[in-house]
N, C-alpha and C positions, 0 to 999 in steps of 0.2 A: 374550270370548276362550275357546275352546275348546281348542286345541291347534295346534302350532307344527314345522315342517320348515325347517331350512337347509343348508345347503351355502357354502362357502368354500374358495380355499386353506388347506388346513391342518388345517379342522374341518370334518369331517364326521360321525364318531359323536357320540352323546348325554355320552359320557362326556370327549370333550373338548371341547364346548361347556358342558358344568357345568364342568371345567376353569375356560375362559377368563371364562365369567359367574359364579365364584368369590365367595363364597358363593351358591348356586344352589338357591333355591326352590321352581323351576315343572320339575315332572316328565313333564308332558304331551305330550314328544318323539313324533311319527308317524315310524315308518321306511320307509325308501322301498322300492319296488316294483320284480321284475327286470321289466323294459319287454320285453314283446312286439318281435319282429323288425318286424313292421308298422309300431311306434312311433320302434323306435333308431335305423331305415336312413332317418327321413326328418327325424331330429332332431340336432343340432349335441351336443356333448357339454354345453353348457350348458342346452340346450333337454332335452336326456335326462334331465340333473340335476331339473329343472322338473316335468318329465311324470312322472317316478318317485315325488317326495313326493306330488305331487298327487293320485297313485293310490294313496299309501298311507290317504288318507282315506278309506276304504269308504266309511264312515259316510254321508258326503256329498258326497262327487264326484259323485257323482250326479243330488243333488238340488237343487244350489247354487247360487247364482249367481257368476260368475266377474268378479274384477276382474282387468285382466292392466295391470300397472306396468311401464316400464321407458324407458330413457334413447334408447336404440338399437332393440329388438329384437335379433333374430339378424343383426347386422348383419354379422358375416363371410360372412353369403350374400348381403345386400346388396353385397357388396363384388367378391365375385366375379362377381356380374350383372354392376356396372358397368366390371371390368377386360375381361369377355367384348365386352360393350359398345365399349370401346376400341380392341381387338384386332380388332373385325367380326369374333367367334366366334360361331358359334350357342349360341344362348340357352337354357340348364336349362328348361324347363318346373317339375319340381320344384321349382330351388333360386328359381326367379321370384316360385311359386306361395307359400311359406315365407319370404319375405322381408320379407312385410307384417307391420304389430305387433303385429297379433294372430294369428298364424300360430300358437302354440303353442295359444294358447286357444280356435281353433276345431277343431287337432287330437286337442286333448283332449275338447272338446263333443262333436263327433263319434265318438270310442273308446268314448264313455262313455254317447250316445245321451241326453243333457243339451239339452234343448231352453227352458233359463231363460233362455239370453240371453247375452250376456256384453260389457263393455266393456273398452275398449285405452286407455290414456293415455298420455303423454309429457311431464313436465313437467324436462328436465334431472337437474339433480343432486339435485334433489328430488323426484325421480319417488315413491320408498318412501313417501315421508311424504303426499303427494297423492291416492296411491292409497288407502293405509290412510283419509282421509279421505273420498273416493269412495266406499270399503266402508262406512264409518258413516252416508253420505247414502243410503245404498242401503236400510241396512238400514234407516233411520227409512221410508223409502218403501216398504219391502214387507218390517218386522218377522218375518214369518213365514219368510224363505226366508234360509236361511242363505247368506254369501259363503266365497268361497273367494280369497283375494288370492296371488295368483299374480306376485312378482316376481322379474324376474333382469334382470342385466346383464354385464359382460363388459368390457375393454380394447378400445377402437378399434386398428386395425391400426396398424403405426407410420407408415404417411404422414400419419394424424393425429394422434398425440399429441399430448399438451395444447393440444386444440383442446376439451374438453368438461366442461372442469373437473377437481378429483380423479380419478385411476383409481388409488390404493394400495389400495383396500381392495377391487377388483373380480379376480375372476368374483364374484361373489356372488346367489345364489338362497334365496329364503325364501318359504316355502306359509304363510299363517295362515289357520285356520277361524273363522270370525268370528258370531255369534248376535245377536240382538237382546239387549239390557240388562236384567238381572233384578232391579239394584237389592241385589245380597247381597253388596257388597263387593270381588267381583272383577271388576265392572268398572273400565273406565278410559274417564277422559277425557280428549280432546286441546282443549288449547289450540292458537291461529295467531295469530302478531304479527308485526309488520315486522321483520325481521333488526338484529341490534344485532351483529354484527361481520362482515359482507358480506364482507370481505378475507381473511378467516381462516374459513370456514366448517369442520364438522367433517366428516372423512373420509367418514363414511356413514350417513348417518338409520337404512338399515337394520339395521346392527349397535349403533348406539345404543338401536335399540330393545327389540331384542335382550337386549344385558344388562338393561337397565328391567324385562325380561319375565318372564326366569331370573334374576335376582338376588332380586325381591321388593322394589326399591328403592319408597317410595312417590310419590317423582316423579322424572323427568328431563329434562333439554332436550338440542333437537338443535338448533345454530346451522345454517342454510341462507345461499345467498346471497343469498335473497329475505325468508325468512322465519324464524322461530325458534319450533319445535314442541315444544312443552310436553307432557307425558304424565302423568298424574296417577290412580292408584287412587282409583276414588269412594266414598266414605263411606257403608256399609248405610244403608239407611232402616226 
């Protein structure tokens, strides 16, 4: 783990996310970037959020590879296709084109002229935790090129509500830079096991992990409704 960007209701600076993950260890906050007119006019306010941190990694935006996480996508432009759709309006080309799941991650590949690649997943409410392991399959598979885990998601509009599980802890977005394993103590390993309380899952992998991250805690779980993701600091060698 390199360094770490999120966004929330509520928390956005550094200083109130050490706040909320109270006692706060990990100082290595990226701040985000004013987005080019090019970028903000063709990006949802959540997608802005996204594209901002991810641009504040100089470092490696660049050179990265991209995991892109998330439940939905920008699915309020999905949503407006499919009303346009109903109403036999003409169709956005733009908002058509931004609608797919990886929409953010190939408009950031493209800003940034990042030709590593990048994948899109969806695994529900467990997308954060999915993805973050995606990025560690990635990295075993091509050590040398650093990830860049690209998640956000967002509230369904209210003709769906609670059709997709939790949504109290959403808009939420969080950029992690991610390295291969050096074996000096800060890394972390993730455990995956069958869910032990499915009915009760916890609000949001991705803020659990969060504090795990900034606190310094030496491990945490996050109950899924599939699974139950274990996070633990590995022991120097």
């Amino acid at each position: 783990m390199q360094n770490w960007f999120a966004w929330t209701s509520g928390l956005s600076s550094p200083e109130q996310w050490r706040d909320w993950a109270s006692p706060c260890r990990q100082e290595a906050y990226v701040a985000p970037v004013a987005l080019p007119m090019s970028l903000r006019r063709r990006a949802t306010p959540m997608g802005q959020a996204l594209l901002a941190g991810a641009l504040g990694f100089t470092d490696m935006v660049g050179r990265a590879r991209y995991v892109q996480a998330s439940r939905h996508g920008e699915f309020s432009r999905a949503h407006q296709t499919l009303l346009a759709l109903a109403q036999e309006d003409e169709l956005s080309p733009a908002e058509f084109s931004m609608s797919v799941h990886h929409g953010l991650a190939g408009l950031l590949s493209i800003h940034t002229q990042n030709r590593e690649g990048h994948i899109a997943l969806a695994a529900g409410t467990e997308s954060f935790a999915c993805g973050l392991l995606e990025a560690a399959a990635c990295l075993a598979e091509h050590p040398q090129t650093p990830i860049l885990l690209l998640y956000a998601d967002e509230k369904l509009p209210y003709e769906f509500a609670g059709q997709a599980g939790p949504e109290e802890a959403l808009p939420c977005v969080v950029v992690l830079g991610l390295t291969a394993p050096r074996m000096d103590g800060d890394d972390i390993l993730l455990i995956q096991q069958p869910a032990s309380r499915p009915q009760e899952p916890s609000p949001s992998a991705a803020l659990d992990f969060l504090k795990f991250l900034l606190s310094g805690s030496r491990q945490a779980v996050s109950h899924g409704e599939h699974w139950d993701w274990t996070w633990r600091h590995a022991e120097p060698v």
